[in-house]
C-alpha positions in Angstrom: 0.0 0.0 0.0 1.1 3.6 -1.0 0.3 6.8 0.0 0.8 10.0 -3.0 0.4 12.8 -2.8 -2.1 12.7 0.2 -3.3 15.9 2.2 -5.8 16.2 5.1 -7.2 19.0 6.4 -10.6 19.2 8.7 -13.8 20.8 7.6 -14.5 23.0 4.1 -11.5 25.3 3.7 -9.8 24.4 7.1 -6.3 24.8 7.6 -4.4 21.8 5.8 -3.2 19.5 8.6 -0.9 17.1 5.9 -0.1 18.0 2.8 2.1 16.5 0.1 3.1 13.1 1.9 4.8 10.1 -0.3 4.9 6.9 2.3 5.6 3.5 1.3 4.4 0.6 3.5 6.4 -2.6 1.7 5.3 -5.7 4.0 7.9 -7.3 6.5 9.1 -3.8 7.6 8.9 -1.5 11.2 8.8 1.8 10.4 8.8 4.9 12.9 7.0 8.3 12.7 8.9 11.0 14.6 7.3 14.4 14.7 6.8 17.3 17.4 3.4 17.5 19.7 0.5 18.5 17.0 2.6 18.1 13.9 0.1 16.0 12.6 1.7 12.1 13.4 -1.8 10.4 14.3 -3.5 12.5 11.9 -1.0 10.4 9.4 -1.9 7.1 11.2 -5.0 7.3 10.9 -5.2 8.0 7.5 -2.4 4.9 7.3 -5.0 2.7 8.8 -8.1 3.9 6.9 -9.8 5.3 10.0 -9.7 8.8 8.0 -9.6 9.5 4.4 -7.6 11.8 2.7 -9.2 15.3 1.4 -6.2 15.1 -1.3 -4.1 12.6 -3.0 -3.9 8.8 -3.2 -3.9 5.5 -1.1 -3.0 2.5 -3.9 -2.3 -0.9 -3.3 -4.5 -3.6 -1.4 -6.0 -2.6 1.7 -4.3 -5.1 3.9 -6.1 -6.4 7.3 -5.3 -3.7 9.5 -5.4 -3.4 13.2 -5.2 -0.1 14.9 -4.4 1.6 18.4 -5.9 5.2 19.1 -4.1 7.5 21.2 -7.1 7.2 23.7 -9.0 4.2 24.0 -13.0 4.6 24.2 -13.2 2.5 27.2 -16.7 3.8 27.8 -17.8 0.7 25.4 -20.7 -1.7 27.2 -18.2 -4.7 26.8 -16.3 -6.7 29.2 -12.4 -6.8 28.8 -12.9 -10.6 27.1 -16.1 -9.6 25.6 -14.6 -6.6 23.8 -11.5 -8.8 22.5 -13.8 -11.6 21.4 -16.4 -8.9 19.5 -13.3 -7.0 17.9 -11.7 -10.8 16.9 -15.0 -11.7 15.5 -14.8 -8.8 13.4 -11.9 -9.7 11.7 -13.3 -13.1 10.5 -12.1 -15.0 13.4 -14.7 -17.8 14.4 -15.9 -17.1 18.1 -14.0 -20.1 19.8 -10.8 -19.0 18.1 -11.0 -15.2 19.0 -12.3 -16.5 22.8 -8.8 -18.4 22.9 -6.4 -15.5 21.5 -8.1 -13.1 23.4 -7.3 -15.5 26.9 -3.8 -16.0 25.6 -3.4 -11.9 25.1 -4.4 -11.0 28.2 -2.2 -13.5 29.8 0.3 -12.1 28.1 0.1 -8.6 29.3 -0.6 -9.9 32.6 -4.7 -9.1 32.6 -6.0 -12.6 33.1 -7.7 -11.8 36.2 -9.7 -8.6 34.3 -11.2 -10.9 31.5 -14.5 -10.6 33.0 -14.3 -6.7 34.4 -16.3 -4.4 32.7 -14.2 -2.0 30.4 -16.1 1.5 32.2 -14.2 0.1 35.4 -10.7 -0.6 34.5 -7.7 1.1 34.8 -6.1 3.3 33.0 -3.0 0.5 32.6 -5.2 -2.2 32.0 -7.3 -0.6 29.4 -4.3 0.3 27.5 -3.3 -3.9 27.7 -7.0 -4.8 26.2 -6.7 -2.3 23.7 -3.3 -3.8 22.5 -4.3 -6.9 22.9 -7.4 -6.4 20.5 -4.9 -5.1 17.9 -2.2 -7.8 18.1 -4.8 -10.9 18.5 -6.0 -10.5 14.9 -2.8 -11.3 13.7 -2.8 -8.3 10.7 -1.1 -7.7 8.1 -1.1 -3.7 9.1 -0.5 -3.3 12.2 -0.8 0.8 13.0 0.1 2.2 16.9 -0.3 5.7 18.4 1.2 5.7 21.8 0.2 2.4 22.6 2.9 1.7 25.0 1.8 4.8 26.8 0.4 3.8 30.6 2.0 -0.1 30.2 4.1 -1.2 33.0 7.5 -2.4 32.5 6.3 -6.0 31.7 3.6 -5.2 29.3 5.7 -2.3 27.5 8.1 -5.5 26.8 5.4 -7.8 25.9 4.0 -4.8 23.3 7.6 -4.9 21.8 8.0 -8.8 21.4 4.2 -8.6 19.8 5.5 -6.0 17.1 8.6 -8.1 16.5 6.7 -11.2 15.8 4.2 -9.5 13.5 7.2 -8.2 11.7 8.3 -11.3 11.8 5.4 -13.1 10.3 5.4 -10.1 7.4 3.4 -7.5 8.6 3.8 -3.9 8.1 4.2 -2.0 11.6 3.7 2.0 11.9 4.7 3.3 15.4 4.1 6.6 16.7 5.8 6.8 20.4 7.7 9.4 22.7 10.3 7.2 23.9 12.9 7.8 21.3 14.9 4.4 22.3 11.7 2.6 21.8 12.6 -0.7 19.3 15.5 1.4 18.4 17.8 -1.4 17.6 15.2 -2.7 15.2 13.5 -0.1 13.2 13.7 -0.5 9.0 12.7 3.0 8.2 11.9 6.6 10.5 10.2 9.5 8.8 9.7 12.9 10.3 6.4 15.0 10.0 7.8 18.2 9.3 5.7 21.5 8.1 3.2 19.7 6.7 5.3 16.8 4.8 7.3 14.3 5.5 11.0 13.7 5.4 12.3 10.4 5.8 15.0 10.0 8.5 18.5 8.2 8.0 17.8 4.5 8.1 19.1 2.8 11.4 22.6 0.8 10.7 21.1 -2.6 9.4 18.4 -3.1 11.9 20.0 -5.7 14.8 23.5 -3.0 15.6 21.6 -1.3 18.3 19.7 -2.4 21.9 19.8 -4.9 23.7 20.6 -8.4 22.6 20.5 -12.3 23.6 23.3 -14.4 22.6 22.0 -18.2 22.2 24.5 -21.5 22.5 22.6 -24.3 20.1 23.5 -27.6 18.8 21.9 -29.7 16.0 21.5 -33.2 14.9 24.7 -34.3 13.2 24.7 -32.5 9.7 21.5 -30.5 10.7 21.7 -26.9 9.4 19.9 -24.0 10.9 16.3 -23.4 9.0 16.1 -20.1 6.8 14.4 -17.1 7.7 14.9 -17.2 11.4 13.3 -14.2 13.6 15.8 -11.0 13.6 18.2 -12.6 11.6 20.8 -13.5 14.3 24.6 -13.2 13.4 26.1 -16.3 13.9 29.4 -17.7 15.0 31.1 -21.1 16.1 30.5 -21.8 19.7 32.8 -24.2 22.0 32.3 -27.9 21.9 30.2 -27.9 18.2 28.1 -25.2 19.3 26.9 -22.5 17.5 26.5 -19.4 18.7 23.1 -17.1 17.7 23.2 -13.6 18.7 19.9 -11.7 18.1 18.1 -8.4 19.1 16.1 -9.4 22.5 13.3 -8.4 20.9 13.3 -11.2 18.9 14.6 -13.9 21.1 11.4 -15.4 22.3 10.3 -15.8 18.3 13.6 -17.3 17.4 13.8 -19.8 20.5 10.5 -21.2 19.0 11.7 -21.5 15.8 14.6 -23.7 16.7 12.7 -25.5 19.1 10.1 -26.5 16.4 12.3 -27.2 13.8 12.5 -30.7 12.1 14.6 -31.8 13.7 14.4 -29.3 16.8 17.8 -27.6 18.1 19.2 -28.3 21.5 19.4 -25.0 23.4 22.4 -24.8 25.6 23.0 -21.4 27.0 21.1 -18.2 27.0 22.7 -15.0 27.8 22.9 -11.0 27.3 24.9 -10.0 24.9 25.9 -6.2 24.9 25.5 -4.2 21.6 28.2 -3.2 19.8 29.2 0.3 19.6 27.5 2.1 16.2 29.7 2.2 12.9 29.9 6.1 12.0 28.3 6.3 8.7 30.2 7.8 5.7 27.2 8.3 3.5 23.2 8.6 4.0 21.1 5.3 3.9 18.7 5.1 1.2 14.9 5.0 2.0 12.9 2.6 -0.2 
């Protein structure tokens, strides 16, 4: 999907809020969108993930299934936590025993199991914030589109929210991310753009995704003449180990996908050690990345 082109401004002859912005969304990519207070970043977003449409230019491509996070949740909705995830998975297509199960194993994720049954008028702040994740990532999309979603998570469920968007990345969704915390998935973003004026500039690429943020080094071994399968999570460097291992190093954000991989492989991969590897200190750059 595309944007050209594509300006938004509210009401007949109101001041233009976006004007002018080209943004690619190629699938299997995490892209960031920096901008100061009001510069127009969820006006973007939601035009991203068709809540709005634009008063000028173009969206092209297939619409892909698209899950979204508001800046504010409407938690004034007459659902229960479960009941609200199960509504919003049925929804997107999922059949009402499947959506009831993902929407258990969300909010066991984010550490709301006990909520499931609260009504959404008389949670907190925090766990609101988890359901309305949760409804986003359960879906599995294609799109996946987040305005301040970490915003009011604990420690926990702000690490949970990042291993969700690594996975989905993973799998070959797209991922826009609006959030204040400037280190947040910093060691694994594809491509940052800036809302500036009433456009957008596109922002150096990070260096090759995985060079900074924390990172897990993994000790493996295989069946004799086993070789790793292709396509792991994060792409982990990889190195020879002591005693036939092989050594996996990967950004932590992707260590939970990348575990399952090898423990699911045909034939699965012994896991000997896991550890914290420290990231390497950033290669200056000589020239500007280029921004597909």
């Amino acid at each position: 999907m595309n944007l050209t082109g594509v300006g938004r401004r509210y009401g007949l002859g109101g001041p233009w809020v976006l004007r002018g912005v080209d943004l690619d969304l190629p699938a299997h990519t995490l892209i960031r969108i920096e901008g100061a207070n009001g510069s127009g970043k969820s006006t973007l977003l939601r035009l991203v993930a068709g809540i709005d449409a634009p008063t000028e230019g173009r969206i092209t491509g297939r619409r892909p299934r698209t899950a979204y996070v508001p800046e504010r949740f409407p938690a004034a909705l007459p659902f229960t936590a479960a009941g609200y995830l199960v509504h919003l998975g049925r929804i997107h297509g999922l059949r009402t025993a499947e959506a009831t199960g993902r929407a258990q194993a969300w909010l066991a994720r984010f550490g709301a199991a006990d909520h499931a049954r609260q009504p959404l008028s008389e949670l907190s702040k925090g766990t609101s914030q988890k359901v309305a994740v949760a409804q986003a990532l359960l879906a599995e999309p294609e799109l996946l589109v987040l305005d301040e979603a970490w915003t009011g998570l604990d420690t926990a469920a702000r690490d949970e929210l990042d291993r969700g968007v690594a996975e989905r990345v993973t799998a070959g969704a797209t991922v826009v991310f609006v959030d204040h915390d400037p280190r947040r998935l910093a060691g694994v973003i594809d491509i940052t753009h800036r809302v500036e004026g009433l456009g957008l500039v596109p922002v150096a690429a990070r260096e090759a995704a995985y060079d900074a943020g924390p990172r897990v080094r993994i000790e493996v071994t295989g069946a004799s003449g086993a070789t790793l399968p292709t396509g792991l999570p994060g792409a982990p460097a990889q190195e020879p180990g002591p005693d036939g291992t092989l050594r996996l190093t990967v950004a932590a954000v992707h260590s939970d996908a990348l575990l399952r991989s090898l423990l699911t492989a045909r034939p699965p991969w012994h896991i000997r050690q896991l550890s914290e590897s420290a990231a390497p200190e950033p290669t200056p750059r000589t020239e500007p990345s280029r921004i597909p």
